[in-house]
SEMAR-137235 format. One record per atom (N, C-alpha, C): residue number from 1; atom name; x, z, y. Coordinates in nm, 4 decimals. Layout:
% residues N
num;atome;c1;c3;c2
NUM;CA;X;Z;Y
...
***
This chain:
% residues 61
num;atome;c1;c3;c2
1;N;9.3492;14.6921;6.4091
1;CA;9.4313;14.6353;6.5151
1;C;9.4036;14.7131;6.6436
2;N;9.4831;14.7451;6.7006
2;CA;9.4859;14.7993;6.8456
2;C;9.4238;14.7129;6.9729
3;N;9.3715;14.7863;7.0412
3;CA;9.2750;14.7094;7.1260
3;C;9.4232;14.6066;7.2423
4;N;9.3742;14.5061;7.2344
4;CA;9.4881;14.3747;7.3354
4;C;9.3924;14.3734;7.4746
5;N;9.4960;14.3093;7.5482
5;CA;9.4363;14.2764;7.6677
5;C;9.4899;14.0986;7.6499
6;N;9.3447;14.0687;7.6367
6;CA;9.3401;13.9143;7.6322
6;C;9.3486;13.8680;7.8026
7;N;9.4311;13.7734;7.7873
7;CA;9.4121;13.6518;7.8938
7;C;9.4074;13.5333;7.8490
8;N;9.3608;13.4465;7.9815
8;CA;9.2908;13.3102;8.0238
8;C;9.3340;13.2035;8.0616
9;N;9.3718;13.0873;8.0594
9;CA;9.4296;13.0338;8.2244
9;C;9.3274;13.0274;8.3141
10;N;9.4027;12.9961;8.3992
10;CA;9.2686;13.0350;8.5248
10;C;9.1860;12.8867;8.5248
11;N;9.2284;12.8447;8.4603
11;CA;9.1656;12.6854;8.4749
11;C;9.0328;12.6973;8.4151
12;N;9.0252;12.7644;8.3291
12;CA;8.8895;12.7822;8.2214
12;C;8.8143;12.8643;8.2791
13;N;8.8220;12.9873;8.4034
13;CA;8.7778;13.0503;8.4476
13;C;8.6624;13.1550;8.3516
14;N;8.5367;13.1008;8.3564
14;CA;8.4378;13.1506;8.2652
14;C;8.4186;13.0594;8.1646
15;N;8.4580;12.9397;8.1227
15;CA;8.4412;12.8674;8.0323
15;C;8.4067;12.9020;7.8729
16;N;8.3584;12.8905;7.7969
16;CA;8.3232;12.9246;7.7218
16;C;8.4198;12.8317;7.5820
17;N;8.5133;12.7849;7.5911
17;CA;8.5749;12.6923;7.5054
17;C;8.7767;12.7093;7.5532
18;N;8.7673;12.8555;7.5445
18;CA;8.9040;12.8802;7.6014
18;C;9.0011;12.9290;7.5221
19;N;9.1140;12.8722;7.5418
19;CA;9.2832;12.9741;7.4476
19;C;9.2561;13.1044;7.5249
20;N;9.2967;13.2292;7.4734
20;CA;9.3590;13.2974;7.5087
20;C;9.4412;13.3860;7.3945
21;N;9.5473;13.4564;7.5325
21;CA;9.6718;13.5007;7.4991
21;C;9.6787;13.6306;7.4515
22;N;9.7686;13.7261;7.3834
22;CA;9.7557;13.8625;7.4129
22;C;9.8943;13.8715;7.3868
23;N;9.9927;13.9542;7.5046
23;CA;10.1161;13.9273;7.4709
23;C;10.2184;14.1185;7.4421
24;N;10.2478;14.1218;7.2773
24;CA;10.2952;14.2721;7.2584
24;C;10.4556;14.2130;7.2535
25;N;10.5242;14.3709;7.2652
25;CA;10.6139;14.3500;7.1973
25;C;10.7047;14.3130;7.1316
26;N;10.6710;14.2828;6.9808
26;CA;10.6900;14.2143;6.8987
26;C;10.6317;14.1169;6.8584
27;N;10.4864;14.0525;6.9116
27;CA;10.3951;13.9390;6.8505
27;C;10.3534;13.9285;6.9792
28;N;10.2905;13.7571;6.9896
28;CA;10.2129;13.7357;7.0511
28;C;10.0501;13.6765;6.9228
29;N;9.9499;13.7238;7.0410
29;CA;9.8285;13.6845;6.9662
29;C;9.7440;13.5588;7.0176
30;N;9.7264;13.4545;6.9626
30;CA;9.6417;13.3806;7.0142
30;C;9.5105;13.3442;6.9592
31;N;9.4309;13.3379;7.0172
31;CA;9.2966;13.2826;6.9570
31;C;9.1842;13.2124;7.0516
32;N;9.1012;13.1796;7.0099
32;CA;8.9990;13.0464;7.1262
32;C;8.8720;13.1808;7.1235
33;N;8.8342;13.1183;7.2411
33;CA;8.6773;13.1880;7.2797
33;C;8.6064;13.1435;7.2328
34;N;8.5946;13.0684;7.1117
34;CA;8.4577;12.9693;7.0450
34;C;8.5088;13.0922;6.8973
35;N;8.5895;13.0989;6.8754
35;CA;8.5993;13.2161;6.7279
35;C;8.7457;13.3195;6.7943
36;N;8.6745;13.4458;6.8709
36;CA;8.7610;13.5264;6.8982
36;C;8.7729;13.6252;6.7811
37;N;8.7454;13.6018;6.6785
37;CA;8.7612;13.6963;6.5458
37;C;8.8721;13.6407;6.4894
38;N;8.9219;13.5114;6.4816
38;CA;9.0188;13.4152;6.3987
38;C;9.1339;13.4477;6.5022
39;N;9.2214;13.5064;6.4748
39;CA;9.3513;13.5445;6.5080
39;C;9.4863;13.5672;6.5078
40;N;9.5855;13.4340;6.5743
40;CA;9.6620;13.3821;6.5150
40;C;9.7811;13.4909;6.5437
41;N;9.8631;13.5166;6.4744
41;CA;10.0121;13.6114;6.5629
41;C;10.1395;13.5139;6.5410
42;N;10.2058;13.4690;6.6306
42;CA;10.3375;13.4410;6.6342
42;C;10.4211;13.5466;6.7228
43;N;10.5835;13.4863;6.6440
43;CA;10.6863;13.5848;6.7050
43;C;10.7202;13.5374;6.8307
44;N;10.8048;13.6104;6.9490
44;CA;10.8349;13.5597;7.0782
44;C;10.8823;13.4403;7.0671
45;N;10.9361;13.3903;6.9328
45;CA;11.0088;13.2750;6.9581
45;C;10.9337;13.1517;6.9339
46;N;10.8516;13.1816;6.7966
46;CA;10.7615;13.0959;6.8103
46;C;10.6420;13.0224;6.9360
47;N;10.6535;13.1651;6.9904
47;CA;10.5163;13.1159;7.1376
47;C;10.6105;13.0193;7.2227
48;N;10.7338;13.1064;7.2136
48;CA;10.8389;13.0306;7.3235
48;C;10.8407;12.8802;7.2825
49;N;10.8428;12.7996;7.1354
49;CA;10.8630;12.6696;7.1241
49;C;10.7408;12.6655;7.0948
50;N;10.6124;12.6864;7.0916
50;CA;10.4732;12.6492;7.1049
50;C;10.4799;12.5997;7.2699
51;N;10.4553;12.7313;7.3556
51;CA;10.4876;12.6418;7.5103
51;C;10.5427;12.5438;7.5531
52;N;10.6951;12.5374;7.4930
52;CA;10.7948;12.4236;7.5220
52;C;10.7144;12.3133;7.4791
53;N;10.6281;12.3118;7.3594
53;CA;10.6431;12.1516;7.2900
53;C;10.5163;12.1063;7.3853
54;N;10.4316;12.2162;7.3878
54;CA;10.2850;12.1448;7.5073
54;C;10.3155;12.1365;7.6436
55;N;10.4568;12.1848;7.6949
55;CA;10.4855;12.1782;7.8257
55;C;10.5620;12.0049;7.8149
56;N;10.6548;11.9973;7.7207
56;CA;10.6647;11.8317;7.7321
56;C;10.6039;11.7224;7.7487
57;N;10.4753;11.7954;7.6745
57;CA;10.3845;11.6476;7.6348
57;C;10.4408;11.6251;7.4599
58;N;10.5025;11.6985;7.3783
58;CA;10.4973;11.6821;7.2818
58;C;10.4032;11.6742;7.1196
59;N;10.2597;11.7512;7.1877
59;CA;10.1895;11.7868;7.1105
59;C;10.0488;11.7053;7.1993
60;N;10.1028;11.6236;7.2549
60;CA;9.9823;11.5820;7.3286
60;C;9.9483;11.4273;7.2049
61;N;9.7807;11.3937;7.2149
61;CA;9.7452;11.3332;7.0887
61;C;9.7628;11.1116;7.1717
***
C-alpha cells in the first residue's frame, strides 16, 4: 500500500482512541488509533452515506 496521509478530528487532538481518515481518489481509508494496521477502504459514496448517517444521529446507540 502506498504511504496515506492520515487525519484526525481535531477533537481527539493527541488522544490515543481515535478514527482516522485517509482520503484517495478512488477510496477512502479508515481505521482507529487503537489498531492502525486493521484497515477499512470504502468508495466515495460509501464514506459519503457513512457521514450522512452519523451526521443525523442515525447510527447513534
Amino acid at each position: 500500500m502506498k504511504t496515506l496521509h492520515w487525519k484526525r478530528p481535531k477533537a481527539c487532538a493527541d488522544g490515543n482512541s481515535c478514527p482516522e481518515v485517509a482520503i484517495g481518489p478512488d477510496v477512502v481509508y479508515i481505521r482507529s488509533t487503537l489498531l492502525p494496521d486493521a484497515i477499512a477502504q470504502l468508495t466515495p459514496t460509501e464514506w459519503r452515506d457513512l457521514v450522512s448517517a452519523i451526521r443525523s444521529g442515525e447510527l447513534d446507540l
